[in-house]
N, C-alpha and C positions, 0 to 999 in steps of 0.2 A: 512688769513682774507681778504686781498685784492680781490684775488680769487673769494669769498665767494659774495663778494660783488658787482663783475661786471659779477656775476650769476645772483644777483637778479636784478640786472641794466636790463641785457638781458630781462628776464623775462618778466620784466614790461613794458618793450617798446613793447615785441610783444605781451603781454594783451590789450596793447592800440591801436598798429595796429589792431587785432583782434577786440576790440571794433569799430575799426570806420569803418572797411570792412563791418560789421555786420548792423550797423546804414543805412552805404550807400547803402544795399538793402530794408531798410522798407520806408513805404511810407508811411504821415498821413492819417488815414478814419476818414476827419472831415466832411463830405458832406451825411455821410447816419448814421443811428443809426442800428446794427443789432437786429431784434426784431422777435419771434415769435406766436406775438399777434393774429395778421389775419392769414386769407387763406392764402392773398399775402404775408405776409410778408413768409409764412413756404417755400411757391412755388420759391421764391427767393435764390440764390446763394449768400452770400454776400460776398465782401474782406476781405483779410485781412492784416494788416501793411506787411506781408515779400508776394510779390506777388507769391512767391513759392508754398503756399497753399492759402484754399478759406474755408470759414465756411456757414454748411447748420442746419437747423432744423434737428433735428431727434427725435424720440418719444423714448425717452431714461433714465430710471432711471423718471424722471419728465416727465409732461406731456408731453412737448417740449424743449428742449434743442440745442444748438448753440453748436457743432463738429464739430472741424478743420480737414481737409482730404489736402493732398499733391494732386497737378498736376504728372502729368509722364510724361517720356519720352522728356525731358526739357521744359515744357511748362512752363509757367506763366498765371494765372488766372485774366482772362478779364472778367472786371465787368459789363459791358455797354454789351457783348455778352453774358453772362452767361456759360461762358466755359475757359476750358483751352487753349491759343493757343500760338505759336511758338513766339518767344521773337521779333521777325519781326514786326509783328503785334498788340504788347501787348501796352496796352494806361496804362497811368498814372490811378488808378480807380476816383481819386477824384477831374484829373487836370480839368481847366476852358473849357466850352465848348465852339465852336467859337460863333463869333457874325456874326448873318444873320439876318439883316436889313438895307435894306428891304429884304422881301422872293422875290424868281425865282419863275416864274409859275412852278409848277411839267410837269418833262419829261411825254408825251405822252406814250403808250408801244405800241413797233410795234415789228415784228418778221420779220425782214426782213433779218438781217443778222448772222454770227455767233457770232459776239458781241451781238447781241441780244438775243440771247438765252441762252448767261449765265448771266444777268442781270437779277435784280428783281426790281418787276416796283410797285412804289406805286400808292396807290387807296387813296377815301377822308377819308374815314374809319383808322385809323392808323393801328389799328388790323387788316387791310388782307391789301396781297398786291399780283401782278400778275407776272406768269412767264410763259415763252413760254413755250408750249408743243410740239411735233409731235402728228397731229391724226392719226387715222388706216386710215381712208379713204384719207390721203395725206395732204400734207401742214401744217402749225406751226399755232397755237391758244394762245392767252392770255388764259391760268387759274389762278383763284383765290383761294387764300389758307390765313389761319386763321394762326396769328402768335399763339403760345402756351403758356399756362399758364400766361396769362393774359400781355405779352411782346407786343411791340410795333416796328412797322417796322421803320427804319431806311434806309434812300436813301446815305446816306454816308460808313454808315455800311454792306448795302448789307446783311442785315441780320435785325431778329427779337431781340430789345434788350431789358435791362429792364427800366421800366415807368422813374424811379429813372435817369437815364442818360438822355433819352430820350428829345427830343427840335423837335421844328414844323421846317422843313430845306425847305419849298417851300409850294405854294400854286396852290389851285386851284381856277379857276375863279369863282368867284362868291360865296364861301364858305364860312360859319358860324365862320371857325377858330377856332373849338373848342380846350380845352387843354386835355391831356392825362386823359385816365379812370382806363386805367388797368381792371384786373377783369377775371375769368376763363375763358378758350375756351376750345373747341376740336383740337389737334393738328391734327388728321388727317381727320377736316375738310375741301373743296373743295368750292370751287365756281363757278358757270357756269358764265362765262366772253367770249363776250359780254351775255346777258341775255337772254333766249328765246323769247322774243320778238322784240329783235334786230335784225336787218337787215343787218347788218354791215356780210360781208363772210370771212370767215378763209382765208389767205395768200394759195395760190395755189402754193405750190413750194417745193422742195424736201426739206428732210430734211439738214441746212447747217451744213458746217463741224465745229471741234471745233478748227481750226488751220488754223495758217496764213502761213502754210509750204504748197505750191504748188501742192507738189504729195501726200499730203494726202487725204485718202476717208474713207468716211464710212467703219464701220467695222475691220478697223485696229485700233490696239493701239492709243488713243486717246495721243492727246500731253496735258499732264495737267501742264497748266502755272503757275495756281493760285488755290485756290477753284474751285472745280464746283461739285454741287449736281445732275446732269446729269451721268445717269447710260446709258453706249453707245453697241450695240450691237457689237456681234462678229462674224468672221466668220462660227465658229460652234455655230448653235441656241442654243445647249445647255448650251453657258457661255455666258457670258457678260464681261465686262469694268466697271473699276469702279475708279476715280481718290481717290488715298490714301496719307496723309500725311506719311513723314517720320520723323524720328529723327532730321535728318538733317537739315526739314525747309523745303524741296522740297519735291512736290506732283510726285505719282510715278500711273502709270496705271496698275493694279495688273488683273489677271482674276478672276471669279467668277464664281461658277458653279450652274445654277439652280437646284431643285428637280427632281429625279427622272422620266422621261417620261412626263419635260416640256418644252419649249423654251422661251425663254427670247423677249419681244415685246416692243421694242422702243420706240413706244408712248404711252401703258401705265404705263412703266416703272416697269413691274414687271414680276415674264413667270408667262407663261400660260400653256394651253393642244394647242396640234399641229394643232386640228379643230380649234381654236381663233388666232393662230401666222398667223403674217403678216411677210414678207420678206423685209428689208430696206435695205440689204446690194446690193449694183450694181452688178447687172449681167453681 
């Protein structure tokens, strides 16, 4: 009997460590309601209490319905990013935003350096924001790109997040200040930045590298420190660079091999046919 009884003692104390391990990964979602009323709201990722998974619309049984789906590969689901990412980077979804007041003018975008070209530079617009290119004819340009499905760019985040997280983090001179809209785009709309009738000339200058390591050049394995949405050429035209998360949490530079009888072109970031390839790597 005695036995029996600091069986069930056992038990219970690890139901209740089990209980409170369990508690100490959920998190409250008192800051958004998940709903799939609207567009936005369907277009929306929302959280949920155990940051392990994330729940989305899906037209299911009922018109629309709210389906919880798991993160992989140990991520946790960022709400403010609308994705899964490394527990490195993962925010609280509902914790307090900071306080900016007063705002900083917004950073200017220049391409001048390799910091600058893995940076995304905001515009007065919330929904587009610019990033340095390579052109074919030489030198780095601001282009303009549309955040997607109605997200909003963040200067903190370095990335397009959603309305719901979203806060004004800088100004520009002389601006209306308006507050967030949300609302559909084309994700793989463009912007000619500066505008055709701007005067303003492209940065004249090679392409810079993506590393602070001395003997690196063009065309070798890129060193991927952090993120970078920069797809980088490789010695053979026909592959390319491509920095990849790992398991791990660390970005790894994997090759990539284009189509069939294409080569791969730096500044447009996509291959092409061998008449359209430019050569970026040092002779």
């Amino acid at each position: 009997m005695v036995k029996l009884l600091a069986i069930v003692v056992l038990y219970c104390c690890a139901c209740a460590v089990s209980s409170e391990s369990v508690a100490a990964r959920l998190y409250p979602i008192d800051c958004v309601i998940p709903s799939c009323i609207t567009e936005q709201d369907r277009s929306t990722i929302w959280p949920f209490e155990d940051p392990n998974f994330f729940v989305r619309c899906e037209p299911t049984g009922a018109p629309w319905e709210l389906v919880r789906h798991p993160c992989t590969g140990r991520r946790l689901f960022h709400f403010a990013r609308q994705m899964c990412t490394v527990p490195e980077d993962w925010e609280e979804p509902c914790a307090d935003l900071p306080t900016l007041d007063p705002l900083e003018p917004c950073p200017e975008v220049r391409c001048n350096t390799a910091a600058d070209l893995r940076r995304l530079w905001p515009m007065e617009d919330p929904s587009l924001f610019l990033q340095c290119i390579p052109q074919a004819a030489g030198g780095i340009a601001p282009v303009g790109h549309v955040c997607p499905n109605g997200l909003l760019f963040s200067v903190r985040q370095q990335a397009c997040i959603t309305v719901h997280r979203w806060q004004r983090e800088c100004s520009f001179e002389g601006e209306n200040t308006p507050g967030p809209t949300g609302g559909d785009t084309d994700p793989t709309t463009t912007i000619p930045w500066p505008p055709p009738s701007s005067t303003t000339p492209a940065t004249q200058s090679p392409p810079p590298s993506t590393s602070t390591v001395p003997d690196w050049i063009l065309c070798q394995p890129p060193i991927c420190l952090q993120e970078d949405p920069i797809l980088y050429p490789h010695s053979n035209p026909s592959l390319f660079w491509q920095c990849v998360p790992q398991p791990s949490g660390y970005w790894l530079a994997l090759e990539r091999p284009c189509a069939a009888g294409t080569f791969f072109h730096f500044a447009l970031q996509q291959c092409v046919f061998p008449a359209d390839w430019v050569n970026f790597c040092p002779v």
